[in-house]
C-alpha positions as CSV (number, residue, x, y, z in Angstrom):
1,X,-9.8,-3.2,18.4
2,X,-9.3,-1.0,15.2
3,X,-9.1,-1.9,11.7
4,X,-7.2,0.0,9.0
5,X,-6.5,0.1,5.6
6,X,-4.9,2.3,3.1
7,X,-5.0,2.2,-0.6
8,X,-2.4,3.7,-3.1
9,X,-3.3,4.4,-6.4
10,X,0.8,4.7,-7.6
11,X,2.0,5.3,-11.6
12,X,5.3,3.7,-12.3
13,X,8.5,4.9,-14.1
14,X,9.4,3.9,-17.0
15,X,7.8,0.4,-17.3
16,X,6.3,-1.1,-20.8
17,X,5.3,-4.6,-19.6
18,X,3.4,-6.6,-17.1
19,X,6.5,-8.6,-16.2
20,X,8.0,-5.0,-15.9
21,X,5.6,-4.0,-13.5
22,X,5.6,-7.0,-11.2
23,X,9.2,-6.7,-10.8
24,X,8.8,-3.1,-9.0
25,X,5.5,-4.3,-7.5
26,X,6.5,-7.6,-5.6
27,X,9.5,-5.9,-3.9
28,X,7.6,-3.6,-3.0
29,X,4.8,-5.8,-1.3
30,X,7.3,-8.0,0.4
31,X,8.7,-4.5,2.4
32,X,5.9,-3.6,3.0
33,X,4.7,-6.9,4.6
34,X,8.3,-7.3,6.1
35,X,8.9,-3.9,7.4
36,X,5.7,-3.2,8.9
37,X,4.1,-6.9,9.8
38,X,1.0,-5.7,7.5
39,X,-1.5,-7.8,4.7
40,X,-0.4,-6.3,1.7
41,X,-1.6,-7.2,-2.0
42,X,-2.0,-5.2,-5.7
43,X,-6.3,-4.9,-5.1
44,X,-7.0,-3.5,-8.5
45,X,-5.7,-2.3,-12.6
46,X,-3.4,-5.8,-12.7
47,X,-4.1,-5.5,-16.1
48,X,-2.1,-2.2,-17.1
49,X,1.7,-1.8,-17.5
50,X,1.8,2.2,-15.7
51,X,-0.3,2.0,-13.0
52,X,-1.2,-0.3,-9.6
53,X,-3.8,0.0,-6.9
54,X,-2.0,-1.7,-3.9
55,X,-3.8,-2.2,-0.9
56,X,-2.8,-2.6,3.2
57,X,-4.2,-3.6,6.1
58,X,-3.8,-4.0,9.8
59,X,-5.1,-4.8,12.8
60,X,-4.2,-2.7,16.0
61,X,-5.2,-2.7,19.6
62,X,-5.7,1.3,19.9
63,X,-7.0,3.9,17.0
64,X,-3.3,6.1,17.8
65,X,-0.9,3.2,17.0
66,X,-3.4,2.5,13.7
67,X,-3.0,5.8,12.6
68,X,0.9,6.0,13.4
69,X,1.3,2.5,11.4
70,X,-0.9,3.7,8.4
71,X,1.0,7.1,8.4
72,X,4.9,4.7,8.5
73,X,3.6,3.1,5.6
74,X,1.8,6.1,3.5
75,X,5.1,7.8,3.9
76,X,7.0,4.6,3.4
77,X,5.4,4.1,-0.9
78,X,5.4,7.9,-1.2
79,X,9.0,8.2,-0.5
80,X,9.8,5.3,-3.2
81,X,11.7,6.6,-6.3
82,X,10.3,4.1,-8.8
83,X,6.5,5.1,-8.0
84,X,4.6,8.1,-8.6
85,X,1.8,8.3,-5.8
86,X,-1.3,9.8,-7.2
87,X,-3.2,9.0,-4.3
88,X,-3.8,7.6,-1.0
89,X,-7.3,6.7,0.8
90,X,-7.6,5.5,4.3
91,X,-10.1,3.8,6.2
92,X,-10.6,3.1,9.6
93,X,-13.1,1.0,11.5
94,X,-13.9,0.0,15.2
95,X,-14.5,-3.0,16.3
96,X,-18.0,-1.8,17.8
97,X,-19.0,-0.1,15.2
């Protein structure tokens, strides 16, 4: 069994609120989580208007369908027009490890 997550680091458009910002992020969130059957939540800077740390994680029976599913959804928030990705770090772990 392998274990994968992925965490963007993403600067939003034109946004000047928190209210602003949770309007792009939980859209964004529920695709993900829709689309790609992953755990998905905003991990880290909830408290500024610009910018969101948003992590995802799965679960997958072979390390090649964990990194195809991680790849999907990397390309997936960098091809979003309302988010600027700054970055994208990804971790994988095996069960015996």
């Amino acid at each position: 069994m392998w274990i994968g997550w992925i965490e963007f680091d993403v600067l939003l458009g034109d946004v000047h609120s928190l209210k602003e910002k949770r309007s792009l992020v939980r859209p964004l969130v529920a695709e993900l989580k829709r689309r790609f059957e992953v755990s998905v939540a905003e991990t880290g800077l909830q408290d500024q208007h610009r910018r969101a740390m948003i992590g995802v994680a799965l679960v997958a029976p072979d390390h090649a369908h964990l990194q195809r599913m991680l790849d999907a959804v990397e390309r997936f928030v960098a091809a979003r027009p309302e988010f600027e990705l700054l970055s994208a770090r990804q971790r994988e772990l095996h069960s015996e490890d």
